[in-house]
Backbone as XML, in Angstrom:
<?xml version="1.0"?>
<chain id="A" units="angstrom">
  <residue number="1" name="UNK">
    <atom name="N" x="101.150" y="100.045" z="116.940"/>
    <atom name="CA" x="101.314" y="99.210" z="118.117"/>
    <atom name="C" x="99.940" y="98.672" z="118.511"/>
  </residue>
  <residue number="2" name="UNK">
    <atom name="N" x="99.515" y="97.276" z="118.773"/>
    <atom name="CA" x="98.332" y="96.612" z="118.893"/>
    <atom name="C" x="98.687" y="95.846" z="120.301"/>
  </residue>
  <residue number="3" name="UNK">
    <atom name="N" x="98.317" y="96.976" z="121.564"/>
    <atom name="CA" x="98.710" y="96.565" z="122.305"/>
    <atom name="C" x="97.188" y="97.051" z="123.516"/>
  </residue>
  <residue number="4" name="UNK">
    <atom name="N" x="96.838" y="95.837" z="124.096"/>
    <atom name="CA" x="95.811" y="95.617" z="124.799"/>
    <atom name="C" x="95.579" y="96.801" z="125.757"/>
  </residue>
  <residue number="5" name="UNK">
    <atom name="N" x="95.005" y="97.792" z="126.135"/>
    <atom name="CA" x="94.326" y="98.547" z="126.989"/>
    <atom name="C" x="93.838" y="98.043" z="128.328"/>
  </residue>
  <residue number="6" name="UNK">
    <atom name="N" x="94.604" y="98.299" z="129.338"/>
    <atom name="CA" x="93.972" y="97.606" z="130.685"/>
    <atom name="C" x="93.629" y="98.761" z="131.208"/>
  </residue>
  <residue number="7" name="UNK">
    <atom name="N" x="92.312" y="98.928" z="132.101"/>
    <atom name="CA" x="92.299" y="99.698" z="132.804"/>
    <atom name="C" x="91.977" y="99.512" z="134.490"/>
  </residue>
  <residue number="8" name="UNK">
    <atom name="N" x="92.607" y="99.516" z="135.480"/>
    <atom name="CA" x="92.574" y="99.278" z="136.943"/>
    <atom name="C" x="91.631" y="100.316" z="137.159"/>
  </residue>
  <residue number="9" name="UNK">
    <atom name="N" x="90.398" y="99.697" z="138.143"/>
    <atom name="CA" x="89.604" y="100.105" z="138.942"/>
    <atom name="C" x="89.137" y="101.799" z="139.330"/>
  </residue>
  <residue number="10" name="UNK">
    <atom name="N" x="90.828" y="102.064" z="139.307"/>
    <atom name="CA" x="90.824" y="103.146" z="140.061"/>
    <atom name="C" x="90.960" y="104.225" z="138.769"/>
  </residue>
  <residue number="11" name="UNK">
    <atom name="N" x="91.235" y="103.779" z="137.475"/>
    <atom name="CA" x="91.520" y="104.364" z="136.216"/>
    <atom name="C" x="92.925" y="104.478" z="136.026"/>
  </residue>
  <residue number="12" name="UNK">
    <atom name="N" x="93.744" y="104.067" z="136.292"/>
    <atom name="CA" x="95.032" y="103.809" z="136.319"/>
    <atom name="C" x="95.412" y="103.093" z="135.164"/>
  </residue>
  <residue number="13" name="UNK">
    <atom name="N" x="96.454" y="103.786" z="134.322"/>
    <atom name="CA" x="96.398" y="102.509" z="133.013"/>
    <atom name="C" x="97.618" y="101.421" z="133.052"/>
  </residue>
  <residue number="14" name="UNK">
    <atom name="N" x="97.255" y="100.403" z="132.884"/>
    <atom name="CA" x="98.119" y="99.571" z="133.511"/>
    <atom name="C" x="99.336" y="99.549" z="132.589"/>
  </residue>
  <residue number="15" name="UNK">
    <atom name="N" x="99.221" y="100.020" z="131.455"/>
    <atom name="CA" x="100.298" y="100.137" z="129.987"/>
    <atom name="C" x="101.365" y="101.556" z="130.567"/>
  </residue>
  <residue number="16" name="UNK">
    <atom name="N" x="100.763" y="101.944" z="131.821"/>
    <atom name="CA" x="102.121" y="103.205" z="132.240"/>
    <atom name="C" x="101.740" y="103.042" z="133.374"/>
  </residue>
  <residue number="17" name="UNK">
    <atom name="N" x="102.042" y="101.864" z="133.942"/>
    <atom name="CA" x="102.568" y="101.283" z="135.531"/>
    <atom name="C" x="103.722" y="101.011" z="135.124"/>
  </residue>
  <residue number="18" name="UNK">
    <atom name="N" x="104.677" y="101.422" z="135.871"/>
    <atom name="CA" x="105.913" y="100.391" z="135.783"/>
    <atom name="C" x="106.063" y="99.219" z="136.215"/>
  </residue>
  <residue number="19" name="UNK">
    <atom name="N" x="105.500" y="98.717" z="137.103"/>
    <atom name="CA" x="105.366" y="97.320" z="137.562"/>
    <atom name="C" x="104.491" y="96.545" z="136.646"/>
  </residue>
  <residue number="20" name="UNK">
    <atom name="N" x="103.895" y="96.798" z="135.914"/>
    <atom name="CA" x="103.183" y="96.530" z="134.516"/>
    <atom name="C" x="104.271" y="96.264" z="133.339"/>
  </residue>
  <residue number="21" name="UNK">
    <atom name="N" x="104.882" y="97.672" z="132.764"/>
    <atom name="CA" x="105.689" y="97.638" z="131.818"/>
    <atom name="C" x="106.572" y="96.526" z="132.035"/>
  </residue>
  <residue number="22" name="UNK">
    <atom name="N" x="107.042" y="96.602" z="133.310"/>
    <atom name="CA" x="108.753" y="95.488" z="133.784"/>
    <atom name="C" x="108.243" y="93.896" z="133.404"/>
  </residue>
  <residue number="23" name="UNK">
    <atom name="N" x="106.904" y="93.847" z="134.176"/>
    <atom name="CA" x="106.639" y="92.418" z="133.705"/>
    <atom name="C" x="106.378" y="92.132" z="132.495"/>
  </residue>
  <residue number="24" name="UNK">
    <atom name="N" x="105.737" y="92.924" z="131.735"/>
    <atom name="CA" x="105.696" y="92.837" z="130.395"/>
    <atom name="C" x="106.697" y="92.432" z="129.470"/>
  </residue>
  <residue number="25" name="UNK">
    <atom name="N" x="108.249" y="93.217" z="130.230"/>
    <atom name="CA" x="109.189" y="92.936" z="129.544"/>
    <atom name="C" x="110.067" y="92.098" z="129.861"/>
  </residue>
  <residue number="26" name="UNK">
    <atom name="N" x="109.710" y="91.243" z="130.834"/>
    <atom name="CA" x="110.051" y="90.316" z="131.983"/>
    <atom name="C" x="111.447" y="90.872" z="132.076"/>
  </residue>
  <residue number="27" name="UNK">
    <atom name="N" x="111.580" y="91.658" z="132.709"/>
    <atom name="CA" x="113.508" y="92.088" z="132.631"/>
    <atom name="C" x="113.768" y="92.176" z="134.165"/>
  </residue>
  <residue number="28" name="UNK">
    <atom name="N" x="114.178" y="91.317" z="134.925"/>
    <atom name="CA" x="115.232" y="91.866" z="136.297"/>
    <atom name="C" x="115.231" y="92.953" z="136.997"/>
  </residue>
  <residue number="29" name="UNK">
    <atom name="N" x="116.453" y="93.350" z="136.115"/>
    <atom name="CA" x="116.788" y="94.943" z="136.416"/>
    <atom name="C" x="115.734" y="95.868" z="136.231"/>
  </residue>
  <residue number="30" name="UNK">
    <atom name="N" x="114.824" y="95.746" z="135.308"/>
    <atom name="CA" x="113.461" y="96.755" z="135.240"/>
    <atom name="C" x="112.556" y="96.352" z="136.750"/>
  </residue>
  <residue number="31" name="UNK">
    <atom name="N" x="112.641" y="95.753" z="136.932"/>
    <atom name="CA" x="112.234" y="95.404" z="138.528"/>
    <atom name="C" x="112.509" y="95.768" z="139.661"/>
  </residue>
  <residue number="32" name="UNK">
    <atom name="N" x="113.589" y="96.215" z="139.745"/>
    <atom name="CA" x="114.682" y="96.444" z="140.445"/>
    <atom name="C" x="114.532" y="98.099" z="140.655"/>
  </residue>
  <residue number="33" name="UNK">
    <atom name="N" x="114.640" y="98.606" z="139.239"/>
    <atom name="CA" x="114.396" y="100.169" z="139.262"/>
    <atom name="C" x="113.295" y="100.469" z="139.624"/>
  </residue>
  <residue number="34" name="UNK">
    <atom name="N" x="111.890" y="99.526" z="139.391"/>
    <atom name="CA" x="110.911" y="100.096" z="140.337"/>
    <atom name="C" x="110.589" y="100.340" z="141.376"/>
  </residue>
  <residue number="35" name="UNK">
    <atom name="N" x="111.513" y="98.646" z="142.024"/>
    <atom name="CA" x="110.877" y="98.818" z="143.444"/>
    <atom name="C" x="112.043" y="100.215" z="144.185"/>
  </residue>
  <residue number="36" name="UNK">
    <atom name="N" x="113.193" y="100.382" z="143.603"/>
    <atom name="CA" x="113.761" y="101.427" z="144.594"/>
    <atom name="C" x="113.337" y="103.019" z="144.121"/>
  </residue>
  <residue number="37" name="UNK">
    <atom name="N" x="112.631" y="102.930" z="142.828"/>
    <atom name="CA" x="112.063" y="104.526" z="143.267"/>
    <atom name="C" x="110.367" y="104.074" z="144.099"/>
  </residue>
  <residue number="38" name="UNK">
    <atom name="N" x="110.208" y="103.326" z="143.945"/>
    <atom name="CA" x="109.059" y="102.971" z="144.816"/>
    <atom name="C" x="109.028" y="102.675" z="146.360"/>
  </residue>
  <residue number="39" name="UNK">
    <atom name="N" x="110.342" y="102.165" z="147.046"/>
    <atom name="CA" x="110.819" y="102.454" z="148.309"/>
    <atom name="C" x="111.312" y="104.172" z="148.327"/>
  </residue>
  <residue number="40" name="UNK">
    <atom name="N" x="111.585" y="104.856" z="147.541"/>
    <atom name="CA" x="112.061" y="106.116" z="147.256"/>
    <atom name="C" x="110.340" y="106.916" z="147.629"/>
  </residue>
  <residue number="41" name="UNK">
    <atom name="N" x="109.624" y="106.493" z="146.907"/>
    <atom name="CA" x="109.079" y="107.440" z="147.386"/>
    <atom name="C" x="107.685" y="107.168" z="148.196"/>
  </residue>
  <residue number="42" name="UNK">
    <atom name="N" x="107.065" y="105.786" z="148.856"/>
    <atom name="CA" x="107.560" y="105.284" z="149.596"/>
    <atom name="C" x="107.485" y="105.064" z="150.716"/>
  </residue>
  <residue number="43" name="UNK">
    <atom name="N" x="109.126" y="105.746" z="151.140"/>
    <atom name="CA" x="109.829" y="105.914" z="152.336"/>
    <atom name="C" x="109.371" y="104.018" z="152.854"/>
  </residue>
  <residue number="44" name="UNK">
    <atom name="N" x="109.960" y="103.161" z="152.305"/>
    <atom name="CA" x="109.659" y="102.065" z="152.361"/>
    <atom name="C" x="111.051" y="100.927" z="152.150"/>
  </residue>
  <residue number="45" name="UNK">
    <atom name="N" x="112.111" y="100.870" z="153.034"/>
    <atom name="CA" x="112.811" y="99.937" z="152.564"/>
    <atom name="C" x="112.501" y="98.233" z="152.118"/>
  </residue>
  <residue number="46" name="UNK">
    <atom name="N" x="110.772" y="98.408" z="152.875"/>
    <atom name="CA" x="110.903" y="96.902" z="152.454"/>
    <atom name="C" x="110.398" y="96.126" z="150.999"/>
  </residue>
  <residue number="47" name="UNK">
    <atom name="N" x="110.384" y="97.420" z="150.233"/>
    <atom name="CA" x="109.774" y="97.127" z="148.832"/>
    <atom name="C" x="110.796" y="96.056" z="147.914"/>
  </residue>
  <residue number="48" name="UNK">
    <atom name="N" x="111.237" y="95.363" z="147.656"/>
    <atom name="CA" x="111.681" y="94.777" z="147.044"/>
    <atom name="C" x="111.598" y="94.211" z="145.358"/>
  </residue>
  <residue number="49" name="UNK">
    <atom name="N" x="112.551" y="93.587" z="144.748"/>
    <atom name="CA" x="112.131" y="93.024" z="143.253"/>
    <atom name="C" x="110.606" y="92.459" z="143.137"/>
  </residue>
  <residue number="50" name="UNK">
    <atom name="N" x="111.093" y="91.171" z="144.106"/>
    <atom name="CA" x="110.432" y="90.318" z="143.893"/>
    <atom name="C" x="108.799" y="90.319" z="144.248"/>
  </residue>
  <residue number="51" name="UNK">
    <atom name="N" x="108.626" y="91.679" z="144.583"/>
    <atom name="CA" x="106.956" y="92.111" z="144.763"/>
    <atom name="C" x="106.944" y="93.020" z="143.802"/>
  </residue>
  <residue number="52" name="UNK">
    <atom name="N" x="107.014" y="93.366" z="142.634"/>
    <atom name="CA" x="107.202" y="94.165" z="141.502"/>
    <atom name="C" x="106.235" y="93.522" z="140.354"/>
  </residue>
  <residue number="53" name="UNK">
    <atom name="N" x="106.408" y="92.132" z="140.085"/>
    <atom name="CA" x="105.728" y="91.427" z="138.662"/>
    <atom name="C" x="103.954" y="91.777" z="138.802"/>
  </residue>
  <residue number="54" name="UNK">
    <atom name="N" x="103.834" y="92.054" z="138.024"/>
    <atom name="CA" x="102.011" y="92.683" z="137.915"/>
    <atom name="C" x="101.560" y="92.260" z="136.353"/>
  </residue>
  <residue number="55" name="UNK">
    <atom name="N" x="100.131" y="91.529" z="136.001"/>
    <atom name="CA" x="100.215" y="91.772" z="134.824"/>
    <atom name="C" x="98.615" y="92.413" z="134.583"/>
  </residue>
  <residue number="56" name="UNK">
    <atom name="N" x="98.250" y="93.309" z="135.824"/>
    <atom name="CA" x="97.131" y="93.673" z="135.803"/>
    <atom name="C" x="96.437" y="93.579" z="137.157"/>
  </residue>
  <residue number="57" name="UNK">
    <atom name="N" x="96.021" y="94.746" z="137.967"/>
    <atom name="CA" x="95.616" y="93.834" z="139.227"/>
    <atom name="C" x="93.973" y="93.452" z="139.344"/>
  </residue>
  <residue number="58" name="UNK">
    <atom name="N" x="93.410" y="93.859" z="138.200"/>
    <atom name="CA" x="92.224" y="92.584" z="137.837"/>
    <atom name="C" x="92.681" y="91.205" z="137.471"/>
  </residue>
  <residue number="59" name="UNK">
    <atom name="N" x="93.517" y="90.876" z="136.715"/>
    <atom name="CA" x="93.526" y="89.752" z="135.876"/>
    <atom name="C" x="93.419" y="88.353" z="136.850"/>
  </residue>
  <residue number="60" name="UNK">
    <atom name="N" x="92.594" y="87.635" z="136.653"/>
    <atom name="CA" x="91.923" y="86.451" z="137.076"/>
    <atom name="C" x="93.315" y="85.784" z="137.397"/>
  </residue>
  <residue number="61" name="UNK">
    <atom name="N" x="94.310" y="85.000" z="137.118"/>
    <atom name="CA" x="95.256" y="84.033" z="137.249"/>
    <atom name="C" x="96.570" y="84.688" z="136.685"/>
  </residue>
  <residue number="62" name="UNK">
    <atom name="N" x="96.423" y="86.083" z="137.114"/>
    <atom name="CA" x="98.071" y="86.868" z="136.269"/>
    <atom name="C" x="98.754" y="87.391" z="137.987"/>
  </residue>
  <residue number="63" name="UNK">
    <atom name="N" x="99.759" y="87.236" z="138.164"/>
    <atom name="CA" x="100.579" y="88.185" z="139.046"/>
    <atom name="C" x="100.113" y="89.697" z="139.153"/>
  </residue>
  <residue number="64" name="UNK">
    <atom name="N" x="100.245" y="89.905" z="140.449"/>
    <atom name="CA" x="99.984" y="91.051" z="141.026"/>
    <atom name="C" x="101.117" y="91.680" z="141.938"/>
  </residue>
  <residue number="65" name="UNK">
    <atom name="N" x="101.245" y="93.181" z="141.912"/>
    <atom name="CA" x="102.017" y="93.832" z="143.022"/>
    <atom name="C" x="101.198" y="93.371" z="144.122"/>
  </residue>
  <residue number="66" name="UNK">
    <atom name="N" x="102.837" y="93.146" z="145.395"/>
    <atom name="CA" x="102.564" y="93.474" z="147.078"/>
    <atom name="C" x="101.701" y="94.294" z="147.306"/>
  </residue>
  <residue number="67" name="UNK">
    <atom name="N" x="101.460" y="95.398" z="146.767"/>
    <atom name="CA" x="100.693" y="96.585" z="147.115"/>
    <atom name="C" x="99.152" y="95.724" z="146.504"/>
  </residue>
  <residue number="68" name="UNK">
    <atom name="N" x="99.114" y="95.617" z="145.559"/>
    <atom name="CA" x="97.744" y="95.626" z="144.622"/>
    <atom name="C" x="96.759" y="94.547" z="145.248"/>
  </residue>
  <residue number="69" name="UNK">
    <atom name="N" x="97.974" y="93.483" z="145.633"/>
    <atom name="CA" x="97.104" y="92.134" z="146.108"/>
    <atom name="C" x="96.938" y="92.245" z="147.098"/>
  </residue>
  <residue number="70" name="UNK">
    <atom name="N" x="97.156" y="92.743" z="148.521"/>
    <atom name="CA" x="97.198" y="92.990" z="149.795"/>
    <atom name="C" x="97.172" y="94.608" z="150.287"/>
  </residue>
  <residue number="71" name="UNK">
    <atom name="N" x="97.559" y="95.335" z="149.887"/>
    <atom name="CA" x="96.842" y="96.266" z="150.212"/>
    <atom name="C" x="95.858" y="97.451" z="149.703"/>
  </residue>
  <residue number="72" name="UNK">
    <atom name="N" x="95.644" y="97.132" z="148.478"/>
    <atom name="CA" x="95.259" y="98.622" z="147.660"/>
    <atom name="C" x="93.397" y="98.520" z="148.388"/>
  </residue>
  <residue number="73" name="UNK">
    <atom name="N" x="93.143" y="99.214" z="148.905"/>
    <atom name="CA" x="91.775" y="99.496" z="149.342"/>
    <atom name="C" x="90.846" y="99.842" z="148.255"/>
  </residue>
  <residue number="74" name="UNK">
    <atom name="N" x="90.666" y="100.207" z="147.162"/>
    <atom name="CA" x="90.407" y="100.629" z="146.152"/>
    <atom name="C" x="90.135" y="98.854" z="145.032"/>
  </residue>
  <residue number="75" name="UNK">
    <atom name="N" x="90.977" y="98.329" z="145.321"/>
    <atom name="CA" x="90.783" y="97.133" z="144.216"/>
    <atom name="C" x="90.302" y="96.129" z="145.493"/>
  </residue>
  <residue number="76" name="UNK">
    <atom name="N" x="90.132" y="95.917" z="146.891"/>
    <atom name="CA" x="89.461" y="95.484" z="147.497"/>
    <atom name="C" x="88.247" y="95.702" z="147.593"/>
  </residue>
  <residue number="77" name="UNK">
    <atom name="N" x="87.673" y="96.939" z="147.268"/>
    <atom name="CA" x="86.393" y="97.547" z="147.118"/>
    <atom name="C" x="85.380" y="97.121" z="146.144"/>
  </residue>
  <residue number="78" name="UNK">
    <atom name="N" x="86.307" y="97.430" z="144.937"/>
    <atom name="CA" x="85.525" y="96.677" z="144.099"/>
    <atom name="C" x="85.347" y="95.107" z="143.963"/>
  </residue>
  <residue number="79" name="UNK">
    <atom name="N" x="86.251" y="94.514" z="144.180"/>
    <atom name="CA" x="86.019" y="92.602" z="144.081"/>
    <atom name="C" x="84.569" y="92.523" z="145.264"/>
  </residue>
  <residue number="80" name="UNK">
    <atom name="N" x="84.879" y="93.286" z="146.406"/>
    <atom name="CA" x="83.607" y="93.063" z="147.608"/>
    <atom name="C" x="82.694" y="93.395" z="146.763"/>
  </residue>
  <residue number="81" name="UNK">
    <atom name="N" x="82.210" y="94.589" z="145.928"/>
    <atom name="CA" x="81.000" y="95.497" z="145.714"/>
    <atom name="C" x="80.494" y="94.953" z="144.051"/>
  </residue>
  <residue number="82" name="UNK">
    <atom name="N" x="81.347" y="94.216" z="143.397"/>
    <atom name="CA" x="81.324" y="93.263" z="142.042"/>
    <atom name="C" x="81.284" y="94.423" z="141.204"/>
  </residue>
  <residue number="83" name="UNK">
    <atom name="N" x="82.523" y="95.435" z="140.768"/>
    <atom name="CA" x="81.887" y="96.321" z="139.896"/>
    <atom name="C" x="83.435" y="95.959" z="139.400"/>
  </residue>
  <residue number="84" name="UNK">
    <atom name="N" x="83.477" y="96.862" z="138.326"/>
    <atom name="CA" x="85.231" y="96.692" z="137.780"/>
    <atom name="C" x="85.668" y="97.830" z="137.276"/>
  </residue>
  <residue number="85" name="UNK">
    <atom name="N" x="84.995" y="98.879" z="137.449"/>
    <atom name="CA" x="85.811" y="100.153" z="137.557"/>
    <atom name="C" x="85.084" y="101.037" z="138.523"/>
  </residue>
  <residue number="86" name="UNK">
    <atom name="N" x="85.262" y="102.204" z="139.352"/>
    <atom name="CA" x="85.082" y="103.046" z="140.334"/>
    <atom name="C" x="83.807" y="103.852" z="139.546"/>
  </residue>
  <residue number="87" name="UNK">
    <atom name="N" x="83.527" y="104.074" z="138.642"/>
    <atom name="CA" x="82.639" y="105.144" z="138.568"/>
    <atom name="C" x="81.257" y="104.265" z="138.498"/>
  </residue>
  <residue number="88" name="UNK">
    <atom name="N" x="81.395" y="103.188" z="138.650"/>
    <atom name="CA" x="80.174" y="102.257" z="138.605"/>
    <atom name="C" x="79.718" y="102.112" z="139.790"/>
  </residue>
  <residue number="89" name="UNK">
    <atom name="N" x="80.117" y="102.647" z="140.966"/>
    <atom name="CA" x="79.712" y="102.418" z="142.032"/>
    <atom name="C" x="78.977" y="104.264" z="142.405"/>
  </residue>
  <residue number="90" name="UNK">
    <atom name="N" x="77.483" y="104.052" z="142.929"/>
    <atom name="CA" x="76.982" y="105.047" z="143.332"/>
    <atom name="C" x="77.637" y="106.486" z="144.263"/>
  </residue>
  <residue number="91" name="UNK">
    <atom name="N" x="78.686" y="106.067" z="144.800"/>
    <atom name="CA" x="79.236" y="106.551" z="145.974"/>
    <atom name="C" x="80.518" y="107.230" z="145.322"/>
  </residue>
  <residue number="92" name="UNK">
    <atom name="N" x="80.752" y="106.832" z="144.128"/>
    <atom name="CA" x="81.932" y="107.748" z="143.593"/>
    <atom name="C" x="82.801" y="108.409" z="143.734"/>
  </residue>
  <residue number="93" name="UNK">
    <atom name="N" x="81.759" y="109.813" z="143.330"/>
    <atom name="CA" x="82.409" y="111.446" z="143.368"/>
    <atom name="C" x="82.740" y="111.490" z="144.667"/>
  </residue>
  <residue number="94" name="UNK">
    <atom name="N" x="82.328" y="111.095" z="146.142"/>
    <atom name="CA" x="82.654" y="111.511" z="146.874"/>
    <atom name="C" x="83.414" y="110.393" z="147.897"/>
  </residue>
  <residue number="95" name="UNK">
    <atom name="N" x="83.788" y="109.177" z="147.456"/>
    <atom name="CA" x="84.010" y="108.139" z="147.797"/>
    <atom name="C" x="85.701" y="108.345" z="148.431"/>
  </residue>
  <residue number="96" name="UNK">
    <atom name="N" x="85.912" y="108.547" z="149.943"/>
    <atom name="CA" x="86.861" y="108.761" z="150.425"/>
    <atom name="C" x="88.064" y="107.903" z="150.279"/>
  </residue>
  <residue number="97" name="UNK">
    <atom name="N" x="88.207" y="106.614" z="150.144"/>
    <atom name="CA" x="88.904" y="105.655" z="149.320"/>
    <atom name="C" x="89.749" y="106.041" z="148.272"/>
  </residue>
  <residue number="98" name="UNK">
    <atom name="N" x="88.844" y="106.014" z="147.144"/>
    <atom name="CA" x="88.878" y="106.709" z="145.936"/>
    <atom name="C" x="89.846" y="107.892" z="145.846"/>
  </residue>
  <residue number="99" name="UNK">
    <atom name="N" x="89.190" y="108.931" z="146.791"/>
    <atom name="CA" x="89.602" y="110.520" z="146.579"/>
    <atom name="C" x="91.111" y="110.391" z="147.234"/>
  </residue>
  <residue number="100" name="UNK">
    <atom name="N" x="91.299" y="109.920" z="148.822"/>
    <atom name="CA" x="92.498" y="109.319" z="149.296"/>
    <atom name="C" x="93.726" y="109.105" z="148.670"/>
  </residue>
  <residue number="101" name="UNK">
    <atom name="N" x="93.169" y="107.980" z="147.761"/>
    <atom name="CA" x="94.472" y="107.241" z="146.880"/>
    <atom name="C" x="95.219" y="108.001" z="146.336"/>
  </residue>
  <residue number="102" name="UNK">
    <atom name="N" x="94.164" y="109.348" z="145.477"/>
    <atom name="CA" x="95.067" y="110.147" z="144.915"/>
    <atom name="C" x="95.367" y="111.284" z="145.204"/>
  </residue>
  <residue number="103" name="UNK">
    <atom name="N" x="95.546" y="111.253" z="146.764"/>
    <atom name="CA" x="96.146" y="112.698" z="147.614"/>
    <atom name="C" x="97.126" y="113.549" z="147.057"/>
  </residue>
  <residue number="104" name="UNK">
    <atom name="N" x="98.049" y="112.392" z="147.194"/>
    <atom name="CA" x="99.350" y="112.854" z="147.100"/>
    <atom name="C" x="100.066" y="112.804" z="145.372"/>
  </residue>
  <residue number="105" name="UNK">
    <atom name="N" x="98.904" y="112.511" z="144.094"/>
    <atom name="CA" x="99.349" y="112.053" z="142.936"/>
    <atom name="C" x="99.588" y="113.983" z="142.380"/>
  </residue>
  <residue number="106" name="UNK">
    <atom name="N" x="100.386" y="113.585" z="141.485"/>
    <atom name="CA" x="100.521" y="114.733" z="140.512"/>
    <atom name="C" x="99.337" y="115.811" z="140.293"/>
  </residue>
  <residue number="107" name="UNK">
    <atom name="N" x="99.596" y="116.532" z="139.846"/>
    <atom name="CA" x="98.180" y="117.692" z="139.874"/>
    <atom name="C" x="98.222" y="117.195" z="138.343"/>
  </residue>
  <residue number="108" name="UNK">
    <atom name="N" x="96.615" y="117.041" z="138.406"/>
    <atom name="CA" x="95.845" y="117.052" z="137.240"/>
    <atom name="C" x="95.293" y="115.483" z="137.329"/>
  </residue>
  <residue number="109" name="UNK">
    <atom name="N" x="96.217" y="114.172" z="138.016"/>
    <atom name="CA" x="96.475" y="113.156" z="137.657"/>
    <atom name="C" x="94.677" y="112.318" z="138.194"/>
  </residue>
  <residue number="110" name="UNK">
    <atom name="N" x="94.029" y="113.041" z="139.067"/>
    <atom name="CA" x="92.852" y="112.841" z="139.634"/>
    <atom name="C" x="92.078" y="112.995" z="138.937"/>
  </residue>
  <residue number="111" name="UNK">
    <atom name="N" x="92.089" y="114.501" z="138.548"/>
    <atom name="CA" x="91.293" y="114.652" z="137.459"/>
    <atom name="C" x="91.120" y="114.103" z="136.436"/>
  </residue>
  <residue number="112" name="UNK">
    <atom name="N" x="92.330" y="113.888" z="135.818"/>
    <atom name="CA" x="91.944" y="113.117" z="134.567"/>
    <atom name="C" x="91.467" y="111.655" z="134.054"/>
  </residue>
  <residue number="113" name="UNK">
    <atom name="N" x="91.843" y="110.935" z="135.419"/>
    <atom name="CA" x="91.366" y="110.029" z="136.188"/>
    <atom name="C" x="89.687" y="109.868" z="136.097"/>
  </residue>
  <residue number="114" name="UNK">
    <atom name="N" x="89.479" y="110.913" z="136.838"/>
    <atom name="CA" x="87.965" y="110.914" z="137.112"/>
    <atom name="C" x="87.248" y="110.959" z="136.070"/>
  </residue>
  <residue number="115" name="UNK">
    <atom name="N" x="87.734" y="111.885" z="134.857"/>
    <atom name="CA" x="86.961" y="111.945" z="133.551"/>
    <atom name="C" x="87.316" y="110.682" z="132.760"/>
  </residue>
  <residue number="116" name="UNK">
    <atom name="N" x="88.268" y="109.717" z="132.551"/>
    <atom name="CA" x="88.115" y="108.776" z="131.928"/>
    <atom name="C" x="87.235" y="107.747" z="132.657"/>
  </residue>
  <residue number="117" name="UNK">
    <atom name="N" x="87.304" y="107.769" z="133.820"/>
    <atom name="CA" x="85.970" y="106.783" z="134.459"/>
    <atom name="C" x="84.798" y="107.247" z="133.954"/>
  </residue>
  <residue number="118" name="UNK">
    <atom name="N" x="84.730" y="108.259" z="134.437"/>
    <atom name="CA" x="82.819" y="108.823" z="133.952"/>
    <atom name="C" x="82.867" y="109.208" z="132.765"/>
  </residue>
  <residue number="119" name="UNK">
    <atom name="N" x="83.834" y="108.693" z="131.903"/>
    <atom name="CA" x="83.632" y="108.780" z="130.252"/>
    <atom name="C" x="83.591" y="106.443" z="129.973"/>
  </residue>
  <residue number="120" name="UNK">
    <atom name="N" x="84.182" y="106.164" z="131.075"/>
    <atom name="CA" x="83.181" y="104.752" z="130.647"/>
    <atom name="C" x="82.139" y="104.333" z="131.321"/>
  </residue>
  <residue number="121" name="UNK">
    <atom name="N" x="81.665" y="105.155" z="132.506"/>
    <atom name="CA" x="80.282" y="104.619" z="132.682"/>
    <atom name="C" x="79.595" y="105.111" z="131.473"/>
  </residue>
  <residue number="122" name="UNK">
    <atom name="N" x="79.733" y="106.273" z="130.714"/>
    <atom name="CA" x="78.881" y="106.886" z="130.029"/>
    <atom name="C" x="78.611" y="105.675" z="128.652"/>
  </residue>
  <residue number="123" name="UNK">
    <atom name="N" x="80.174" y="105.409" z="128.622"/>
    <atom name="CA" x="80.284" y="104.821" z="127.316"/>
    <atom name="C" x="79.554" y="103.529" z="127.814"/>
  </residue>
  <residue number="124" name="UNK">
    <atom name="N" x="79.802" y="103.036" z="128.847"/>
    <atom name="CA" x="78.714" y="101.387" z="129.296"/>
    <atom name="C" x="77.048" y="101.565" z="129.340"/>
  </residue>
  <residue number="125" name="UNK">
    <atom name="N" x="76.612" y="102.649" z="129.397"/>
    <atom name="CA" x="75.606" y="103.462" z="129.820"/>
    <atom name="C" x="75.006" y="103.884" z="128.372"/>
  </residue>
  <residue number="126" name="UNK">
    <atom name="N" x="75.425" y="104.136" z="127.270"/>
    <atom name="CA" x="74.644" y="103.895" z="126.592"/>
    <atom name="C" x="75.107" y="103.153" z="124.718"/>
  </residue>
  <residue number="127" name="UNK">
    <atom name="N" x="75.879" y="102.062" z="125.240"/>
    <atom name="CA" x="76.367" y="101.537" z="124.178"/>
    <atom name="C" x="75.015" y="100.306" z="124.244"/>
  </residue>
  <residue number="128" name="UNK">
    <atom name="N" x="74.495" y="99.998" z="123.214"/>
    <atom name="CA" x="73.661" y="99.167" z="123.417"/>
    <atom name="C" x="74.025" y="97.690" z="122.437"/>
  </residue>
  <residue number="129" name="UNK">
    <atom name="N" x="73.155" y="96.751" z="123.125"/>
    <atom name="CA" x="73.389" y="95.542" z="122.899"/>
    <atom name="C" x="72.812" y="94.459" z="121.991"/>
  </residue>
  <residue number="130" name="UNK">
    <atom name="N" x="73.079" y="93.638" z="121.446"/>
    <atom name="CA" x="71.888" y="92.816" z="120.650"/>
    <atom name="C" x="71.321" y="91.996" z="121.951"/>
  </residue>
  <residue number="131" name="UNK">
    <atom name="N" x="72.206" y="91.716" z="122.728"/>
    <atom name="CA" x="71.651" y="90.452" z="123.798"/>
    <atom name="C" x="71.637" y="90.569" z="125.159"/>
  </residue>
</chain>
């Protein structure tokens, strides 16, 4: 499978978002199932289809989630601070934003999070360049 690697800000991979996958597969009903386990959990009736299509919430001229484009504090942070992933910013490890977002995520899901960021500053940090 030769399929592009996105990675959101926050280390989130955009290839296991569902609002990612659905648009990908432009399907309706895959839209549909997101936004109601996503009002599900939530606690949000006003989530709807039609704020579901995402094809990255970096991507320059691609659709974005309700959430991603208007509220995610985390991908507002970075467009203000010009960086494009979280571990590039000095304030990081302890960056309440950051730590916030993933209160309430799965155990482990932070963590592992955190080590693929500070496994690409490392990798930006000393991959070197001709130019």
């Amino acid at each position: 499978m030769n399929q592009e690697v996105k990675v959101a800000p926050c280390g989130l991979l955009c290839s296991h978002c569902d609002a990612y996958r659905a648009t990908q597969m432009n399907d309706p009903e895959k839209y549909e199932l997101v936004a109601a386990k996503w009002r599900e959990l939530n606690h949000c009736d006003e989530i709807k289809a039609e704020h579901i299509p995402c094809d990255g919430c970096m991507s320059k001229d691609g659709r974005k989630t309700v959430f991603c484009l208007y509220m995610c504090k985390i991908r507002q942070c970075i467009l203000s601070k010009g960086y494009q992933v979280c571990s590039e910013c000095p304030e990081f490890e302890t960056c309440e934003t950051f730590n916030g977002f993933f209160e309430h995520s799965p155990e482990g899901q932070k963590k592992a999070v955190k080590q693929l960021l500070n496994a690409i500053k490392e990798m930006e940090e000393n991959t070197p360049s001709v130019f």
